[in-house]
BALOBA-1460 file (C-alpha; in Angstrom, 3 decimals):
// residues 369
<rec num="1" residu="x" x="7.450" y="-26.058" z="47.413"/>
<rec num="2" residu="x" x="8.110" y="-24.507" z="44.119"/>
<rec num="3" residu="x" x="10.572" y="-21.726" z="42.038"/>
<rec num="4" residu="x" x="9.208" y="-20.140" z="39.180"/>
<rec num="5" residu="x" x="10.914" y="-17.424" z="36.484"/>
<rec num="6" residu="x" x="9.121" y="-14.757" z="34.848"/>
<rec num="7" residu="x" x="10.118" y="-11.626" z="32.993"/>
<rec num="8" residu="x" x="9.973" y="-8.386" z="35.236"/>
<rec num="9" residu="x" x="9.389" y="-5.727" z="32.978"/>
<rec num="10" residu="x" x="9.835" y="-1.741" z="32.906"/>
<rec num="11" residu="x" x="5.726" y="-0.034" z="32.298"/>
<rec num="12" residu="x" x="7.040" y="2.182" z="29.319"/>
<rec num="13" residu="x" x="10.343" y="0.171" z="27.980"/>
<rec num="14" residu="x" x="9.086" y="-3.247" z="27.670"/>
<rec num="15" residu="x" x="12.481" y="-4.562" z="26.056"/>
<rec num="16" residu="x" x="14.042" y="-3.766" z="29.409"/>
<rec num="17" residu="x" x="13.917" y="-6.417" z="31.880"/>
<rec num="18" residu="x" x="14.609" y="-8.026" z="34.716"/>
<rec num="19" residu="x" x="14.449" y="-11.473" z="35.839"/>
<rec num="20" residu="x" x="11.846" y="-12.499" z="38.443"/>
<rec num="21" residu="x" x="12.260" y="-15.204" z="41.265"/>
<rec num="22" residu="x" x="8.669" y="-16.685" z="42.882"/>
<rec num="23" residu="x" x="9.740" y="-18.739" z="45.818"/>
<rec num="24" residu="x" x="6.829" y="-20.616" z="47.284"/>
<rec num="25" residu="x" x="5.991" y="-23.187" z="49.987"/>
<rec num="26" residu="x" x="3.268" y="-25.003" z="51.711"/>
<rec num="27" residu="x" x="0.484" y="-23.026" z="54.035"/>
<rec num="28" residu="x" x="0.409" y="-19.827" z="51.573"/>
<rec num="29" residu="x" x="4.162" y="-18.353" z="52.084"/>
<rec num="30" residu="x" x="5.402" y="-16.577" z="49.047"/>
<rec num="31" residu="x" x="8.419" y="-14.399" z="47.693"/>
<rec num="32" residu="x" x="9.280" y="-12.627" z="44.609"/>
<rec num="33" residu="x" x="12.948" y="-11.599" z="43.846"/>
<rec num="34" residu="x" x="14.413" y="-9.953" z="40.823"/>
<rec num="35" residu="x" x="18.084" y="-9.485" z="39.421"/>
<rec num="36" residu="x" x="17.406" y="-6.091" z="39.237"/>
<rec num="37" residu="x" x="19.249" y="-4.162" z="42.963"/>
<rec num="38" residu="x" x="18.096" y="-7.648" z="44.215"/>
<rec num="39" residu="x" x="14.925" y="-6.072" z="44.892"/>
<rec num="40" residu="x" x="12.401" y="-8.086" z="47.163"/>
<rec num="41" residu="x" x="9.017" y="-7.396" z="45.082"/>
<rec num="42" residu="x" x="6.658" y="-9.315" z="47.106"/>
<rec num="43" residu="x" x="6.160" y="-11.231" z="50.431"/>
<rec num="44" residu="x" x="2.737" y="-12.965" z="50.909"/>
<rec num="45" residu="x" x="1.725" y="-14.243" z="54.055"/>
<rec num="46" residu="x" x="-1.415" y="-15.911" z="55.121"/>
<rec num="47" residu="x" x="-3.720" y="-13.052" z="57.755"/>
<rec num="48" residu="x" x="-5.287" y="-14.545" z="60.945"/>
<rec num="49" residu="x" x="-8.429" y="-15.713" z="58.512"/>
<rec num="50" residu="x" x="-5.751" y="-17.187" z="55.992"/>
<rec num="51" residu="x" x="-6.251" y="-14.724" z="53.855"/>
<rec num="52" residu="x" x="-2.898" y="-14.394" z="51.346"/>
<rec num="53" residu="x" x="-1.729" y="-10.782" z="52.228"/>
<rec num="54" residu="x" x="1.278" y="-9.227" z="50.190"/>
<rec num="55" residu="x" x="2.888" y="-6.975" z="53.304"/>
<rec num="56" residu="x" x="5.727" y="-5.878" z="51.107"/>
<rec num="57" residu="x" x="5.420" y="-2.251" z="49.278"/>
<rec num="58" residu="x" x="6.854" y="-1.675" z="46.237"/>
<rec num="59" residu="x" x="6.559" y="-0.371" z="42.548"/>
<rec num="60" residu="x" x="4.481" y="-1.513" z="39.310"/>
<rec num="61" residu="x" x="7.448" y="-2.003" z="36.919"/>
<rec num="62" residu="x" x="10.816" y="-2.182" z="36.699"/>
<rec num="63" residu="x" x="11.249" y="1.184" z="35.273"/>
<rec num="64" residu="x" x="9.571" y="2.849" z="38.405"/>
<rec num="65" residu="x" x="11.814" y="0.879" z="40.707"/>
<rec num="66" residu="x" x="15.144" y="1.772" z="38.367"/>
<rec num="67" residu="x" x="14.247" y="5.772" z="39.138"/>
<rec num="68" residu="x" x="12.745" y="5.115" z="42.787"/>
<rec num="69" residu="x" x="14.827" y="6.949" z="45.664"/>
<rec num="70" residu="x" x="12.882" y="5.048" z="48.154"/>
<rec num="71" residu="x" x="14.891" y="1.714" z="47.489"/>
<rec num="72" residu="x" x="12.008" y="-0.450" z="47.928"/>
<rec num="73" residu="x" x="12.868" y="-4.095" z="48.614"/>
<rec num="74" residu="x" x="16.440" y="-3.470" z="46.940"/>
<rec num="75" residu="x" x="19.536" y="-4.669" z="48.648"/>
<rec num="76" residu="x" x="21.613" y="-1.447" z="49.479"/>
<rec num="77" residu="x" x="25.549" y="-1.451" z="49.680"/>
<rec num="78" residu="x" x="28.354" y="-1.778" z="49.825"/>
<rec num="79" residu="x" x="27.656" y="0.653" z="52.802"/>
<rec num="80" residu="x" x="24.080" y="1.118" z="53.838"/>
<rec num="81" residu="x" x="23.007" y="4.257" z="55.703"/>
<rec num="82" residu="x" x="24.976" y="7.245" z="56.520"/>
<rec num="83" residu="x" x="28.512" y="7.788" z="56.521"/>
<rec num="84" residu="x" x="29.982" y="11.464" z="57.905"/>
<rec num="85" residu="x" x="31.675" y="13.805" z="55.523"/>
<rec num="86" residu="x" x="31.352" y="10.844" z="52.894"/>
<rec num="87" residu="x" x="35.007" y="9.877" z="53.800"/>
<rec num="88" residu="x" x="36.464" y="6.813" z="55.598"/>
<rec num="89" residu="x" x="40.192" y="5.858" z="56.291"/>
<rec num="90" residu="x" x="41.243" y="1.624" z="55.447"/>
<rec num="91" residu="x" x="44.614" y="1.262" z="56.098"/>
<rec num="92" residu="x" x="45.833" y="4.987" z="56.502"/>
<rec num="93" residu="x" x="44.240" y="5.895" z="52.466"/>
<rec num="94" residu="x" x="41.295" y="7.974" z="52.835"/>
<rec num="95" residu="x" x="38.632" y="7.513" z="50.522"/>
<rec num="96" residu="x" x="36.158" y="9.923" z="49.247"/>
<rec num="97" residu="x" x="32.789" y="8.484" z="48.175"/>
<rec num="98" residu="x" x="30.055" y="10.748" z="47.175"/>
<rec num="99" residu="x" x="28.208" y="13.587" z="48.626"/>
<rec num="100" residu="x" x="24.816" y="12.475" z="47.797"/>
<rec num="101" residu="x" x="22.797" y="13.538" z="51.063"/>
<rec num="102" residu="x" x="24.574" y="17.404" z="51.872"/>
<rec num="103" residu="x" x="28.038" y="16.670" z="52.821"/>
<rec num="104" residu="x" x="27.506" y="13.176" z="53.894"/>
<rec num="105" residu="x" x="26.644" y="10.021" z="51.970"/>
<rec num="106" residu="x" x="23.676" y="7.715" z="52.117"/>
<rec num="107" residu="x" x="23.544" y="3.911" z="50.912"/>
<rec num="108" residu="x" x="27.038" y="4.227" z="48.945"/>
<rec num="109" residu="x" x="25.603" y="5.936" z="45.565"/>
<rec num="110" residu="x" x="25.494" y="4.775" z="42.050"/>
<rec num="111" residu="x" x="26.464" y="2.246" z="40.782"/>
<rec num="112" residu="x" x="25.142" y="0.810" z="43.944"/>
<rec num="113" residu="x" x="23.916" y="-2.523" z="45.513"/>
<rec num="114" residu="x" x="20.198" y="-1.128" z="45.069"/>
<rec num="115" residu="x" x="20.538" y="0.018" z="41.243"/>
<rec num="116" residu="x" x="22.271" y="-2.172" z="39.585"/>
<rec num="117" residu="x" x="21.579" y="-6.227" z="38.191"/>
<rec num="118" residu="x" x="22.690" y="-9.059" z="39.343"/>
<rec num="119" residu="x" x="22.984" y="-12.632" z="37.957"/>
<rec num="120" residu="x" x="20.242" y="-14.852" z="39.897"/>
<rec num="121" residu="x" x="19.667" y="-18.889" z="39.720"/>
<rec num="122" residu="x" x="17.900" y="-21.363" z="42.001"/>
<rec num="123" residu="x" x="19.646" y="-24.007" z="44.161"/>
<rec num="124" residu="x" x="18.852" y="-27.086" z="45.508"/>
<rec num="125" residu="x" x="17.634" y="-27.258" z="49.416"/>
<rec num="126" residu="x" x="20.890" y="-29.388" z="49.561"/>
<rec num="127" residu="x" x="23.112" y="-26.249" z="47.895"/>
<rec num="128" residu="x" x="21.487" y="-23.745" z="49.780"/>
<rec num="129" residu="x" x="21.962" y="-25.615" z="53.279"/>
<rec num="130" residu="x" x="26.017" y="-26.198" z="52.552"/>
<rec num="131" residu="x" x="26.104" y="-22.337" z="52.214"/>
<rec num="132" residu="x" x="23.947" y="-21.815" z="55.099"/>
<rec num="133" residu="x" x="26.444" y="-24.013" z="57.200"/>
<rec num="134" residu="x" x="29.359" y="-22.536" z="55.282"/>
<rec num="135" residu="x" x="28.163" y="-19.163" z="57.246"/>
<rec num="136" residu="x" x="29.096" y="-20.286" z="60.210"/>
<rec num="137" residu="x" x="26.440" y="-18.290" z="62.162"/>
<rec num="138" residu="x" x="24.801" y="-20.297" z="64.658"/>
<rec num="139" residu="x" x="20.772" y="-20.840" z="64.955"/>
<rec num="140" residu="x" x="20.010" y="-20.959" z="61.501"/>
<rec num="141" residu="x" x="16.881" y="-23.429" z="60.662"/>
<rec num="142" residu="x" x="17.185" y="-25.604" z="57.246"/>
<rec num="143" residu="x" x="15.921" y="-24.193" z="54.007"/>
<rec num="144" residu="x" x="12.745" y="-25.177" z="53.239"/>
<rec num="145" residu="x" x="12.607" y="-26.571" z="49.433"/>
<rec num="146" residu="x" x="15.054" y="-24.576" z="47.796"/>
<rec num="147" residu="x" x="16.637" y="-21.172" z="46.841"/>
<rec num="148" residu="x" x="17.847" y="-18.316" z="44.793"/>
<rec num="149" residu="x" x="21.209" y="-16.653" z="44.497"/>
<rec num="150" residu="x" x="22.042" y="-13.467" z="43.708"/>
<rec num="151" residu="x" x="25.186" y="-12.382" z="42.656"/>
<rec num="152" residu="x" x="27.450" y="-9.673" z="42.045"/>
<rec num="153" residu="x" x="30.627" y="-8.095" z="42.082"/>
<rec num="154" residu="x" x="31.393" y="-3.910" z="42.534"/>
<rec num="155" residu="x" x="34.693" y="-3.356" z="40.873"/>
<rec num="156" residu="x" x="37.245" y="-1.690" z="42.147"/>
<rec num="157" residu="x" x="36.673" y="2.130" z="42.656"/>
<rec num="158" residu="x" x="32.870" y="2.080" z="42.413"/>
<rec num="159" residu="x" x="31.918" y="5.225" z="43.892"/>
<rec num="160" residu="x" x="35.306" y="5.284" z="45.594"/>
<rec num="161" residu="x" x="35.717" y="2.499" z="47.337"/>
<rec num="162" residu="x" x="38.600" y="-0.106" z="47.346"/>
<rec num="163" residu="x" x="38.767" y="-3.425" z="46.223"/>
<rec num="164" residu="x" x="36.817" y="-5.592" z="43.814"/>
<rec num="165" residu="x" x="34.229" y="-6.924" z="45.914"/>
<rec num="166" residu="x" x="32.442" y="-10.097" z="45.364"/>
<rec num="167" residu="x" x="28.915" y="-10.411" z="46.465"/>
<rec num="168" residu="x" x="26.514" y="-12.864" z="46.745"/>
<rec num="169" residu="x" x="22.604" y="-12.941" z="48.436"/>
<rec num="170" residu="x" x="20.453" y="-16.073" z="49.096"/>
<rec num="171" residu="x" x="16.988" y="-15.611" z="49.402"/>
<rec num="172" residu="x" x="15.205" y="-18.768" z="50.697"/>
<rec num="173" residu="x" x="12.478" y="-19.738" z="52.932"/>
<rec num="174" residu="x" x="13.523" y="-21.857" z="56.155"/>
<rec num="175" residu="x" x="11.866" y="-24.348" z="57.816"/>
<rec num="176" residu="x" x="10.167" y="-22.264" z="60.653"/>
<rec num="177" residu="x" x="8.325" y="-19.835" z="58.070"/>
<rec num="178" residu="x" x="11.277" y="-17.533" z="58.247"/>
<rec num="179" residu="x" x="12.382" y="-15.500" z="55.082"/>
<rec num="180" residu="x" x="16.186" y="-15.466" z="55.057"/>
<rec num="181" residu="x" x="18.606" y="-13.050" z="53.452"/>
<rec num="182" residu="x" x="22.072" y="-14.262" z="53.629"/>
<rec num="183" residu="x" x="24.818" y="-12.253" z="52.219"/>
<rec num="184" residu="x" x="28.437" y="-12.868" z="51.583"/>
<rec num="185" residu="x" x="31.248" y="-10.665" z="50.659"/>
<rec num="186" residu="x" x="34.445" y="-11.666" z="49.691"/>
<rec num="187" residu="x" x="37.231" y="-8.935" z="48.317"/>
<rec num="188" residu="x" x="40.515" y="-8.207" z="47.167"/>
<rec num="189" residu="x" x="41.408" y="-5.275" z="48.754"/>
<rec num="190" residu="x" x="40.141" y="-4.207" z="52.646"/>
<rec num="191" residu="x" x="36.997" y="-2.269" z="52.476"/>
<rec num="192" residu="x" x="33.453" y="-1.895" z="53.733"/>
<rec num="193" residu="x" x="30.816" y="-4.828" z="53.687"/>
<rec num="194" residu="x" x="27.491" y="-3.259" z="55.012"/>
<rec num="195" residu="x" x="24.783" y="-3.795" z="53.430"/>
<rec num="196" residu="x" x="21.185" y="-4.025" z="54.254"/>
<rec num="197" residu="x" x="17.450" y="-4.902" z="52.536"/>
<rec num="198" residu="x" x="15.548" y="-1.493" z="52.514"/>
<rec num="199" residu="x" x="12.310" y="-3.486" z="52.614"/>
<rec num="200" residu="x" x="8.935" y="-2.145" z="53.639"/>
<rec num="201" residu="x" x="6.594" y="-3.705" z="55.709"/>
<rec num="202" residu="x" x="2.805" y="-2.953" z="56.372"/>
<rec num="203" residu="x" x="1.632" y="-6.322" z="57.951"/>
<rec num="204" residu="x" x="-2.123" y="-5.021" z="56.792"/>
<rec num="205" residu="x" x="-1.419" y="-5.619" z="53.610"/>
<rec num="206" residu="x" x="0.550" y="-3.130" z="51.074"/>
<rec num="207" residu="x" x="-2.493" y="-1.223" z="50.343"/>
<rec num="208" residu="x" x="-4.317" y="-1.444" z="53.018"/>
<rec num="209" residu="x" x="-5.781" y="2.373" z="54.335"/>
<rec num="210" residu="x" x="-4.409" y="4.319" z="57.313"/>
<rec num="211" residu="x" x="-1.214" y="4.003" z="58.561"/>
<rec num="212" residu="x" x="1.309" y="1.734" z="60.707"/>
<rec num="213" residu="x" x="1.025" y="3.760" z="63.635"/>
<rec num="214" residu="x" x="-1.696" y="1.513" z="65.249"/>
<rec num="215" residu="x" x="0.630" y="-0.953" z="64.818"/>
<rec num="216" residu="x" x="2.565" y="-2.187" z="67.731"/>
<rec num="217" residu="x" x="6.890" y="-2.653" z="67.868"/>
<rec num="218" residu="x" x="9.456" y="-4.474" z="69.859"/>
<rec num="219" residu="x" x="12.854" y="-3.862" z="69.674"/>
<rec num="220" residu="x" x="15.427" y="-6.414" z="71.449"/>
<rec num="221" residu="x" x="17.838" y="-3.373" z="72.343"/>
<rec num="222" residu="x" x="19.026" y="-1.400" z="75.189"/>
<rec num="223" residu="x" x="20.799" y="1.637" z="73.328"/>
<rec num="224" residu="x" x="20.023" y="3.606" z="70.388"/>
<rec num="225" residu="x" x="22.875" y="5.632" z="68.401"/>
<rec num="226" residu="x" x="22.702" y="9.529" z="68.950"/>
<rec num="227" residu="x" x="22.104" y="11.214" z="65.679"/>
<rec num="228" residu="x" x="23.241" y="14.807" z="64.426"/>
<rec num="229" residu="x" x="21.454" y="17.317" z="62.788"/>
<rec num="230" residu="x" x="21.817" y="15.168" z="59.583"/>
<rec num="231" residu="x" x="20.482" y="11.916" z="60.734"/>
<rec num="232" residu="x" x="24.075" y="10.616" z="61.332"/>
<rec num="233" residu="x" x="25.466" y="8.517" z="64.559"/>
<rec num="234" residu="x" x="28.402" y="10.370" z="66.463"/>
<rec num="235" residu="x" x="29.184" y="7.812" z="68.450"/>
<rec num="236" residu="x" x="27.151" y="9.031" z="71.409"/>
<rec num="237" residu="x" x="24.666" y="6.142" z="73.057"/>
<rec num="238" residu="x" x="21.559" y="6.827" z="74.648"/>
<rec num="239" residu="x" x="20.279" y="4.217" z="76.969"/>
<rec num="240" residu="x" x="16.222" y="3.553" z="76.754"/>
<rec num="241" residu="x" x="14.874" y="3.061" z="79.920"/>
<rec num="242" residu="x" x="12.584" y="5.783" z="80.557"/>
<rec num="243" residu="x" x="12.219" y="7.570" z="76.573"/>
<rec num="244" residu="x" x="10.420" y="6.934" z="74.107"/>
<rec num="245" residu="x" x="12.890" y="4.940" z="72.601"/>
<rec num="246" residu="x" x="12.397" y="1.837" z="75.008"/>
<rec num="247" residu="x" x="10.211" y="-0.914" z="72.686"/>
<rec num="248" residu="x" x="11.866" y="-3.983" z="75.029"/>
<rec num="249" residu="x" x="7.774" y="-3.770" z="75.617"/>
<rec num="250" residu="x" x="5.457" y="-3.826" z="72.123"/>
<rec num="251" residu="x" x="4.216" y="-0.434" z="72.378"/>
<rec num="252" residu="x" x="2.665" y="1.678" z="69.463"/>
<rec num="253" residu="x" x="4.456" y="2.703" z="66.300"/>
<rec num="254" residu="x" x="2.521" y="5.736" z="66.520"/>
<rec num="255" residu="x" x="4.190" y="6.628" z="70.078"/>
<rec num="256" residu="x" x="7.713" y="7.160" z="68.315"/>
<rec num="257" residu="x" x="5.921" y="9.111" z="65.437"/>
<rec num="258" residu="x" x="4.392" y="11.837" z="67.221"/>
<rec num="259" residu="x" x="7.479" y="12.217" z="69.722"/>
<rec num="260" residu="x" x="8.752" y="15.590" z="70.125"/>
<rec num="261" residu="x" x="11.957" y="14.163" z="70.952"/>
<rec num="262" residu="x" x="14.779" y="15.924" z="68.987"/>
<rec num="263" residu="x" x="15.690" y="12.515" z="67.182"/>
<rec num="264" residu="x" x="12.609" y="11.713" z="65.929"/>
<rec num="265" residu="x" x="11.980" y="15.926" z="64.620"/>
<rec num="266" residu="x" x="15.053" y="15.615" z="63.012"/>
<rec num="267" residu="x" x="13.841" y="12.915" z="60.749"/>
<rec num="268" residu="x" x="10.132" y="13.824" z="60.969"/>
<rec num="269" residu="x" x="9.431" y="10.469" z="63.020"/>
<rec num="270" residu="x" x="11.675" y="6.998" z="63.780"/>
<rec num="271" residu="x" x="14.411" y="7.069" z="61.753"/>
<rec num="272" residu="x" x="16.738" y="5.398" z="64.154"/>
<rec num="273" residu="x" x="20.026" y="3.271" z="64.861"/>
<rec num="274" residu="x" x="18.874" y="0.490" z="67.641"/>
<rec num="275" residu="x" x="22.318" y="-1.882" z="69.180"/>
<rec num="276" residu="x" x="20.498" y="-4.881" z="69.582"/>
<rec num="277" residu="x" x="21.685" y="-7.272" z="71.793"/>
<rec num="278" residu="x" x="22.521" y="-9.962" z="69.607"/>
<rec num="279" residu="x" x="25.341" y="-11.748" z="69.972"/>
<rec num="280" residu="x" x="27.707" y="-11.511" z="66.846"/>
<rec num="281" residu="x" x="27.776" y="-15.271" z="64.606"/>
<rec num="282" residu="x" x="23.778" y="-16.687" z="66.097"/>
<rec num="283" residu="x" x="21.105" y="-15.773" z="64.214"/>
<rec num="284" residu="x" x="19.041" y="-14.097" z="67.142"/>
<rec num="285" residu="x" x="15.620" y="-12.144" z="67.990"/>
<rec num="286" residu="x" x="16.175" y="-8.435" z="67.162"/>
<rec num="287" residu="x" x="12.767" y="-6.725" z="66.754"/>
<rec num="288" residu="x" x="9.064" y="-7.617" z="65.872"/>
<rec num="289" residu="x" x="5.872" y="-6.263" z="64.453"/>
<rec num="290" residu="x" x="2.443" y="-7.132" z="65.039"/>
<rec num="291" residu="x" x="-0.336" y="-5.737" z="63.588"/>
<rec num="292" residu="x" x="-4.038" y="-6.321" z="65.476"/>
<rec num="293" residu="x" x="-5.887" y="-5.548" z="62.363"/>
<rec num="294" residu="x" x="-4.299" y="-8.877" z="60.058"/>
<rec num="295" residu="x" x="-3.617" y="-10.702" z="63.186"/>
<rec num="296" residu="x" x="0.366" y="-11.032" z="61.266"/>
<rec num="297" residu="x" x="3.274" y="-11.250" z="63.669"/>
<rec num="298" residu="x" x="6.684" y="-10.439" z="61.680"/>
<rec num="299" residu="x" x="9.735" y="-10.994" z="63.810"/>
<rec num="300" residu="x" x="13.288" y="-9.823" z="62.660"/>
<rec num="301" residu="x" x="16.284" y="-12.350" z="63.577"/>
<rec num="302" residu="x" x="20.113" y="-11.424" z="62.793"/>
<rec num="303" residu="x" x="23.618" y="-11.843" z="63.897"/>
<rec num="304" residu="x" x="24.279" y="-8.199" z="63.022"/>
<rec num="305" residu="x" x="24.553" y="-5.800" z="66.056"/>
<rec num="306" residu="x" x="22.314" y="-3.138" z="64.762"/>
<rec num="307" residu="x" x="18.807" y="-2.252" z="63.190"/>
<rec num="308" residu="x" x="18.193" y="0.860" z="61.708"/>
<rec num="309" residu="x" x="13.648" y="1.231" z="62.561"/>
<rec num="310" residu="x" x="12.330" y="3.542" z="59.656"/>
<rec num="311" residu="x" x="8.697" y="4.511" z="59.559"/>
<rec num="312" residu="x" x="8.529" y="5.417" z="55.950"/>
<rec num="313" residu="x" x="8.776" y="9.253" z="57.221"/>
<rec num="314" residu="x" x="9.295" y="10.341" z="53.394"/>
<rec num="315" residu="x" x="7.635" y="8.483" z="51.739"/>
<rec num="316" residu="x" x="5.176" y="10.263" z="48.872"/>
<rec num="317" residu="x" x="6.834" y="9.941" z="45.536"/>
<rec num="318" residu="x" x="4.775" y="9.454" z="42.316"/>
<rec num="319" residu="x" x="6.638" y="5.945" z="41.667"/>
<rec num="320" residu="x" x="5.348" y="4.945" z="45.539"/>
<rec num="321" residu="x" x="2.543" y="2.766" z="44.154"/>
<rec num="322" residu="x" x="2.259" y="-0.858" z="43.814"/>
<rec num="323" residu="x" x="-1.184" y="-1.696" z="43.209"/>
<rec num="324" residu="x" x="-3.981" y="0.696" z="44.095"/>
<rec num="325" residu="x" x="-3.070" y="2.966" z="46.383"/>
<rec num="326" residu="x" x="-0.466" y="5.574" z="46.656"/>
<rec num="327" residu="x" x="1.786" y="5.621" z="49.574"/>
<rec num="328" residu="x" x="2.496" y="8.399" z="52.315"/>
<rec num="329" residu="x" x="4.059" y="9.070" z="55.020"/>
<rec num="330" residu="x" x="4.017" y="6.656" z="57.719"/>
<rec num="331" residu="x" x="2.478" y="3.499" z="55.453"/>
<rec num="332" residu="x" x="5.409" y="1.316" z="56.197"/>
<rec num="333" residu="x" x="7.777" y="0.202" z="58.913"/>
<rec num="334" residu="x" x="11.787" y="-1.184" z="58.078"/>
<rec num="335" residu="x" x="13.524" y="-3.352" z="60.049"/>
<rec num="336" residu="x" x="16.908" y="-2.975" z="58.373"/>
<rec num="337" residu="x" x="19.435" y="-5.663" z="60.333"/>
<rec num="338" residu="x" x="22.930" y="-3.717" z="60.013"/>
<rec num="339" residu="x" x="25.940" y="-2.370" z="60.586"/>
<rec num="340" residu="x" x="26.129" y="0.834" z="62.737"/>
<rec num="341" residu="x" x="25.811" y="3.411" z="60.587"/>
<rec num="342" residu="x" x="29.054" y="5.584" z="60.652"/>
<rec num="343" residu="x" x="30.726" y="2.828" z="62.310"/>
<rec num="344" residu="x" x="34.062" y="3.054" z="59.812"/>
<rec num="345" residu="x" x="34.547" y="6.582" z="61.218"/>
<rec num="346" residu="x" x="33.851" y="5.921" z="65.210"/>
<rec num="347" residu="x" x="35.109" y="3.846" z="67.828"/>
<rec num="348" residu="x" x="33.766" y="1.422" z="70.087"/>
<rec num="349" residu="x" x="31.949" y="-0.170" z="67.369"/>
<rec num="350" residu="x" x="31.639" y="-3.624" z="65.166"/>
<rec num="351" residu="x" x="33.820" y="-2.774" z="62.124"/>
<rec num="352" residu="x" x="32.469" y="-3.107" z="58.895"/>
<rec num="353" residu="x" x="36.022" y="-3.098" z="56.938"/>
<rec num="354" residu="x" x="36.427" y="-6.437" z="55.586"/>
<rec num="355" residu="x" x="39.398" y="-7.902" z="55.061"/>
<rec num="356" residu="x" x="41.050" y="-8.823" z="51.798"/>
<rec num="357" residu="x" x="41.054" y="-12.898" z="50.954"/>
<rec num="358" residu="x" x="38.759" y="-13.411" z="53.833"/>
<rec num="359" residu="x" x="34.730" y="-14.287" z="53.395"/>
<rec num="360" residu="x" x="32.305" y="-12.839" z="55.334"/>
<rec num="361" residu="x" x="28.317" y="-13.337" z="56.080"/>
<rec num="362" residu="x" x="26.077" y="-11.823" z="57.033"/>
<rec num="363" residu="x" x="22.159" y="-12.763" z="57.978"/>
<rec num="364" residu="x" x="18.683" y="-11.284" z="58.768"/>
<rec num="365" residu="x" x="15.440" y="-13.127" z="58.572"/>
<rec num="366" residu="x" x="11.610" y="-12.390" z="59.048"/>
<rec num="367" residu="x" x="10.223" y="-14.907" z="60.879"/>
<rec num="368" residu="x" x="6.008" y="-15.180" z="60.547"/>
<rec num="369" residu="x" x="4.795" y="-16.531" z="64.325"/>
């Protein structure tokens, strides 16, 4: 097992720069984190011939991911996904946060989580473990070698929400072959502690040709979150059994593309809110991927009760390119562990206000079976 550091640097500035993590342990598992929106650059995994296969998309240079609305890799927060009318009440104060998709807001704006840097170093296996157990969430294997943690705090106000909230991420391999993301907020003020990794997958291999749709999906959830017109829960559930929605089975990614169900023509394929059934504090089976083609099986654990499944519907931006190829629509999936989106303004939902003084984790992990 080994750590190294390199300079991540921007393609036309090369005086700006990042920091870059290379996490790597025995039987050809590697990861590459940088201090830049704590942005997962690469994930290598051996194919069914052992073949090293980076499955994580992404961008050349730091400058492309600084300007890239696509979030690749980057940790997004304090409030991933959609919140209505970009308001929210904590307390009886309502706060105002920015419109920044038509009147409602998506992944909290700038400064963000996603587009900002954060200060990384590597712990001991021995460091990372004590803050694995300090979690509390049940299930979690041992960390394999060692880690690095991220960390950050958004003052007070950022984009209009309360409190000055401490953050920290560890990324570390486990023992099982599972690549875990454990965060940790702690703040001053109540607020909202949501965030998510807006990583994308294609279990092919980044560049590989064609799309995910031959790949196949299976979601550990009963319910998915109605959407409105603007791709935001209201609060409305929609049990699975009998739509197109129902992946308790592996069926085809391409199934919930080409559905002319109203949720997926809203967002031009899956873009949707899953409540997993997951059990709040264990680290538990939410979703997995397989594609036939590597022969690489990607499952999703969490204790978080939802996973927003996004098919890389708009994808297509000049800064969409990695290596060699240029990516479209439909040449990634997202498994994005989370909150329910909207969840500070409905009811009948986890909360994801935080409360002042108090610490609180949260973890999702891709486990390679």
């Amino acid at each position: 097992m080994s750590i190294t550091t390199s300079d991540f640097i921007s393609v036309s500035n090369p005086d700006l720069k990042a920091k870059k993590f290379t996490i790597t342990i025995d039987g050809g598992y590697e990861a590459s984190v940088i201090t830049y929106g704590a942005v997962i650059t690469d994930l290598i995994v051996p194919d069914k011939d052992g073949k090293p296969t980076d499955i994580m998309l992404g961008c050349k240079g730091l400058d492309e991911y600084m300007g890239n609305g696509a979030n690749h890799g980057a940790v997004v927060g304090r409030s991933a996904n959609r919140i209505k009318d970009a308001s929210f009440v904590i307390n009886g104060v309502k706060y105002q946060i920015p419109k920044n998709e038509g009147e409602n807001n998506l992944h909290s704006g700038n400064p963000g989580y996603h587009n900002v840097f954060w200060d990384g170093k590597i712990l001991s296996e021995e460091e990372a473990d004590a803050i694995i157990l300090d979690s509390k969430i049940a299930g979690i294997p041992g960390c394999d070698g060692g880690a690095v943690l991220l960390s950050y705090t958004s003052p007070d106000g950022a984009t209009g929400f309360p409190g000055n909230l401490d953050t920290k991420v560890l990324y570390c391999w486990l023992e099982d072959k599972t690549f875990l993301i454990l965060y940790c907020g702690k703040t001053d003020k109540d607020t909202i502690f949501a965030p998510t990794n807006h990583a994308y997958f294609n279990l092919r291999g980044e560049a590989a040709e064609g799309t995910v749709n031959n790949d196949l999906i299976m979601i550990n959830s009963d319910k998915i979150t109605i959407k409105d017109d603007m791709n935001v829960p209201t609060g409305e559930l929609l049990d699975v059994e009998g739509t197109v929605f129902d992946c308790r089975e592996y069926r085809f990614i391409g199934e919930l593309n080409d559905s002319d169900d109203h949720q997926m023509v809203i967002s031009k394929g899956i873009d949707q809110n899953f409540c997993l059934n997951t059990t709040a504090g264990t680290f538990s089976f939410a979703a997995a991927v397989t594609a036939p083609e590597s022969g690489i099986t990607m499952e999703c654990l969490t204790d978080l009760p939802g996973i927003q499944i996004y098919a890389g519907n708009n994808l297509g931006s000049p800064l969409d390119i990695k290596t060699t190829k240029a990516y479209g629509q439909y040449d990634a999936i997202c498994l994005e562990a989370q909150m329910v989106p909207n969840a500070v303004n409905l009811t009948g939902f986890d909360s994801p206000v935080i409360k002042a003084g108090k610490k609180v984790y949260h973890a999702c992990g891709y486990r390679f079976v």
